[in-house]
Each structure stands twice: as C-alpha cells, then as structure tokens.
C-alpha positions in Angstrom: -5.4 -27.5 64.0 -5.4 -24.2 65.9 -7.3 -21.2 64.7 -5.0 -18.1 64.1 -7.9 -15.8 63.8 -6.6 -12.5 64.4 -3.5 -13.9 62.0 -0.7 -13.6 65.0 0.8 -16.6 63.6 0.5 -16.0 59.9 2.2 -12.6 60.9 5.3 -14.0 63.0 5.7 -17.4 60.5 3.7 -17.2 57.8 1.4 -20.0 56.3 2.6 -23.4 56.7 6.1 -24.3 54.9 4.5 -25.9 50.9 5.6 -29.4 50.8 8.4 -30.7 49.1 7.2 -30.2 45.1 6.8 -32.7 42.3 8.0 -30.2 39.5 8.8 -26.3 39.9 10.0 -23.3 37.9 8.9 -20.1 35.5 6.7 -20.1 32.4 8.0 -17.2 30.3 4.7 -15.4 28.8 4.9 -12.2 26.5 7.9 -11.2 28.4 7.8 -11.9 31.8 8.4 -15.1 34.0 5.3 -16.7 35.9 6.8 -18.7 38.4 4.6 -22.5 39.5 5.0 -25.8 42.0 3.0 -28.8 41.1 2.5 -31.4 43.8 0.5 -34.8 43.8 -1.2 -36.5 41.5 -4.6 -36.9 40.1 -7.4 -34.4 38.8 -6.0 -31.0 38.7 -6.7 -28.3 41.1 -5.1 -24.4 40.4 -4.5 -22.3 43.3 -5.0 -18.5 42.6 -3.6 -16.4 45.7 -4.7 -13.1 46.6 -2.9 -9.4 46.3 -0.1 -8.8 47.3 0.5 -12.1 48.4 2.4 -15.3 46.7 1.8 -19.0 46.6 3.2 -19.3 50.0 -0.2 -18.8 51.7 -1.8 -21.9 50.4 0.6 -23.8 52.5 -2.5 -25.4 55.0 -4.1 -26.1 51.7 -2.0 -28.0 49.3 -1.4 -30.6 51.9 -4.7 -31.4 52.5 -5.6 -31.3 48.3 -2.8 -34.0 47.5 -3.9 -36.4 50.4 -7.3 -36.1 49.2 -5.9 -37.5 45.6 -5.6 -34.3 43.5 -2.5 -32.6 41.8 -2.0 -29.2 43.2 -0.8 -26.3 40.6 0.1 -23.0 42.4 1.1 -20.0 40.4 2.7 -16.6 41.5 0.7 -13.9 40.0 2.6 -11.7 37.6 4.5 -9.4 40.1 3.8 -11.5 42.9 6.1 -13.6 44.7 8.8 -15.2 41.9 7.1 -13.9 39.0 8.2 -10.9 37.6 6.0 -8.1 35.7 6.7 -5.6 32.8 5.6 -2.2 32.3 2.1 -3.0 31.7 -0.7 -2.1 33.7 -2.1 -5.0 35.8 -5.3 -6.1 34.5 -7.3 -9.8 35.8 -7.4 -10.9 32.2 -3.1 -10.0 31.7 -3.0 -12.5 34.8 -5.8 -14.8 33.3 -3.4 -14.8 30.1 -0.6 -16.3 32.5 -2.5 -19.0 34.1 -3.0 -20.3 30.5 0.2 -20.2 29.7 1.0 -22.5 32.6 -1.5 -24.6 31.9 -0.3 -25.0 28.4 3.3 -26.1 29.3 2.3 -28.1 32.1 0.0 -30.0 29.0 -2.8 -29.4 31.3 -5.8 -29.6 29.0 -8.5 -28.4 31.9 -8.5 -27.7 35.7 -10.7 -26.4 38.7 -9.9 -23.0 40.1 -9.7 -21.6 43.8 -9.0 -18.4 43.9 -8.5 -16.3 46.8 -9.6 -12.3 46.7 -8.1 -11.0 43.0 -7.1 -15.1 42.4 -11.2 -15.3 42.6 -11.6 -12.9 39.9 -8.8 -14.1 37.5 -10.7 -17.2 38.0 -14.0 -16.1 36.7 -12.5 -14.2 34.0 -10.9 -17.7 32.9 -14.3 -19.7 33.4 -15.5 -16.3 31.0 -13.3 -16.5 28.4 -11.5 -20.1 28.2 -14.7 -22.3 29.6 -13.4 -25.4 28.0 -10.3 -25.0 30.1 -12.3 -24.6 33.5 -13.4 -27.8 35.4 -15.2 -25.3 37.9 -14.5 -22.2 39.9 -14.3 -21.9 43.9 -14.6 -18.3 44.1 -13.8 -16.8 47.6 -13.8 -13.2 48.8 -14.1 -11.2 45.9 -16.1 -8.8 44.3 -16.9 -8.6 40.2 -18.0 -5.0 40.2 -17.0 -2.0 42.3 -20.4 -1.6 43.8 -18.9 -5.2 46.1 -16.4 -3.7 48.0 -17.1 -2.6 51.4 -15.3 0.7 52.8 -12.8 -1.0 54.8 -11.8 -0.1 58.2 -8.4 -0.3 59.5 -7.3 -3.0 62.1 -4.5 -4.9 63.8 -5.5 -8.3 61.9 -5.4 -6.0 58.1 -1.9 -4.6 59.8 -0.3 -8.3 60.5 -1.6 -9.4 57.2 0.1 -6.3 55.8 3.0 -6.9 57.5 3.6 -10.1 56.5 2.9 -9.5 53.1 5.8 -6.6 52.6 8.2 -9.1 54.6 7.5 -11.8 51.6 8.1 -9.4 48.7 11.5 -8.7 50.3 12.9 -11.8 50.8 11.0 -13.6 47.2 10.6 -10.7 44.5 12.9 -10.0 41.6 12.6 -6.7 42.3 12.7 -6.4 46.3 12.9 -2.5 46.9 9.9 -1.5 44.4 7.3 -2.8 47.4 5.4 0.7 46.9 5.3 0.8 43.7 3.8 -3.1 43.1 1.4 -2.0 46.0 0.1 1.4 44.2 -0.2 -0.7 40.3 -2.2 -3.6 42.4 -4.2 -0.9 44.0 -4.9 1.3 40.8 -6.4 -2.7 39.4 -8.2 -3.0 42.4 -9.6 0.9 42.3 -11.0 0.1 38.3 -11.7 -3.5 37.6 -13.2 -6.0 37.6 -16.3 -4.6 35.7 -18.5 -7.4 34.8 -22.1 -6.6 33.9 -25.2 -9.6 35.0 -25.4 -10.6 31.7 -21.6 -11.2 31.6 -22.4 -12.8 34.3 -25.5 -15.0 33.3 -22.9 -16.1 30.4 -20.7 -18.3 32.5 -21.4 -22.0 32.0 -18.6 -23.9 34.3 -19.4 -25.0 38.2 -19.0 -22.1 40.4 -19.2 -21.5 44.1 -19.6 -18.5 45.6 -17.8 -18.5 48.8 -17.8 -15.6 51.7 -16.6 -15.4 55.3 -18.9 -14.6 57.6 -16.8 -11.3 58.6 -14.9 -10.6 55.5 -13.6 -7.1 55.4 -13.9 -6.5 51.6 -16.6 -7.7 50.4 -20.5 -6.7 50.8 -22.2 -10.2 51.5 -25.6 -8.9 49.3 -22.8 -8.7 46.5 -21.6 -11.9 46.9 -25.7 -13.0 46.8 -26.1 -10.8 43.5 -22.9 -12.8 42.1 -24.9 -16.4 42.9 -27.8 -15.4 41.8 -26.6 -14.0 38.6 -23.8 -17.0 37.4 -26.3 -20.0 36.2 -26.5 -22.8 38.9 -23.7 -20.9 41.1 -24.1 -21.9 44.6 -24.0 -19.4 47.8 -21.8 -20.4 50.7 -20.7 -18.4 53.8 -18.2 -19.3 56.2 -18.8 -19.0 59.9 -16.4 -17.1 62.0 -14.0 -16.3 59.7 -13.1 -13.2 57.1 -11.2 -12.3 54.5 -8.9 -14.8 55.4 -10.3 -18.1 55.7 -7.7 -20.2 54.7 -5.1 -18.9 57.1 -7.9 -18.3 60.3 -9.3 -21.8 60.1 -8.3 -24.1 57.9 -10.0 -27.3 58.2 -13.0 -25.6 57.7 -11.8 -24.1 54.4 -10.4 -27.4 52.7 -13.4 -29.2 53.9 -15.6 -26.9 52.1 -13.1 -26.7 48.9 -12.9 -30.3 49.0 -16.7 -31.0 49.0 -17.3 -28.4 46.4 -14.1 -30.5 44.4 -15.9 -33.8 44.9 -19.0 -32.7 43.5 -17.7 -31.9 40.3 -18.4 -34.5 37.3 
C-alpha cells in the first residue's frame, strides 16, 4: 500500500471508500441520533474516530479487521458525521453514553475499543466506567490530562487534514452550515477535558495499549509514558514514522499493530 504521509491523498479522496455493510443506521439516545455500520463477523471490535472527523476515516482499517475474522462496529460521534447533537455541551463521557447505547441495541454484551485522538479518550472513559463492557482498549494519540498536549504548530499536512474534514461535514452532517460552530463546542471539550488524575488512572482494570506516533503533533510522548505507566499492565507502543495520523499515513503498519494487540486479548 502506498504511504500518504503528508495526507495529499486523504485530502484530494479521502480514506478508502467503507465496504459494503452488514447492518446500518441511528440509535436514538436522550434525544439525538448516533448514527453506526456493522461489518463481518466474529469477536467485536468498535471503532472510535477522532474530532472532527466521521467513521469514514477507518476506511483502510475495517477491511483489514473483517478479513482478519472480527465484526467491525463504527459509530459517528454525537455531532460528527450522521449523528446529530443537542444543545448540550460535548463532554467524553456524553459520547461514552452513546457508544453504550449502540452497544445495547446492537445486543453487544462486550467489545474492544480503538479509538483514534478524542475516540481514544471516550474509550478509556468506557474501560473507567463500564469495565465489564470493555474487552480492551487500543488507545492512540491522545492525551488524559491537559498537561499531554503539545503546543501545536501549524502545517500544510494539519491544513489538508483540515480541509478534508470541513468538506465531510458539508456533504454528511444534519446540520451542514453550522461547521464553525461544531468546530468551536469540540474545541471548548478539547480546551477543558479530559481530567483524569493517576489514581483514576491506576483504577482501570481492562487491556490497554498505549499507542503514539513517532511524530504526532498533539501529544507529548513522556505523557503518553506517564499514561502506561500509570493504567495497570498498560503497554507502551510508538509508531515509527508516522504522526497524528497513523491510520491514514501508513496503514499496514497500523492494523498490524491493532491486530496483534487484538489477538492478544483472552
């Protein structure tokens, strides 16, 4: 497959088209419609995308998760993509709240997570607070404090990313003319949470990964360190050559390393 690095491709195209889905639709949940595509069969796998984007940008991955004999679940975060929002202010755990809710109609008693970015965080925040319903958690390129984050520096590759991402809410959201205002009540969520201490940390008792590029943009690389030190039996893995955006940049090397981490789970 060829690297799209500096995201040329993902900004002229997009990810790869999702494949053709066993089952898809919206989950209403306290008022607002969470939008999901299942695909395969076998154990089930979640796939939390990051802000701003949509379910779309998994499309190298879900491929690759169904021919290795697991049933894909992607999900729009609320406001993202399909899925509409309400008035209230976007929190992880409001989000965590709608991957439950999926989970529950789809009779999907328990599931690993990969989450991308915020998907990451709404991930941990579900192996937190609903362990029973978390198989494990492939947490990549996020931060669980605000001491993670690095001061980010504008460039062409954040620009096509950008890009991209206000050409998708156009043509998918409910609500295609309110870009700037989704963007500034993702940003305020961004600006205050997540705010998990080390002892809500040393608390989590699910499978995680803790999973970095080698040049991600966001997020401090000690930070991601602190966050494997601190989650009991978490593991520390960094991507070479890649950033923020693994999964679009390069990836073979991405579902290779979800896939192992996958396979390792009992």
């Amino acid at each position: 497959m060829q690297f799209d690095d500096e995201l040329k491709t993902f900004e002229a195209e997009g990810a790869a088209p999702l494949p053709v889905a066993n089952d898809q639709g919206y989950i209403e949940n306290n008022g607002v419609r969470i939008w999901y595509s299942t695909y395969g069969s076998g154990d089930p796998v979640i796939l939390l995308h990051g802000g701003l984007g949509h379910s779309g940008n998994w499309g190298y991955q879900v491929p690759a998760l169904v021919s290795a004999g697991r049933r894909v679940i992607v999900i729009d975060s609320r406001g993202h993509g399909r899925s509409t929002r309400d008035a209230q202010p976007y929190t992880y755990h409001l989000m965590a709240t709608d991957v439950l809710a999926v989970m529950d109609a789809l009779a999907i008693e328990k599931a690993a997570i990969v989450g991308w970015s915020d998907g990451a965080c709404i991930a941990l925040v579900l192996a937190s607070q609903a362990p029973a319903r978390i198989a494990g958690v492939f947490f990549f390129a996020c931060n669980m404090d605000p001491s993670g984050t690095r001061e980010v520096e504008p460039s062409p590759l954040l620009d096509r990313c950008f890009g991209r991402h206000v050409k998708d809410y156009a043509a998918l959201s409910a609500t295609p003319d309110r870009f700037e205002e989704f963007l500034a009540a993702v940003g305020l969520m961004m600006k205050t949470e997540p705010n998990y201490t080390a002892d809500d940390l040393a608390k989590i008792r699910v499978p995680v990964a803790i999973v970095l590029g080698e040049h991600d943009e966001f997020i401090k690389p000690e930070h991601a360190a602190y966050l494997a030190r601190s989650i009991p039996g978490a593991e520390l893995i960094t991507l070479p050559g890649v950033s923020h955006f693994a999964p679009l940049q390069r990836p073979d090397l991405f579902n290779d390393t979800v896939l192992s981490f996958l396979d390792g789970l009992a």
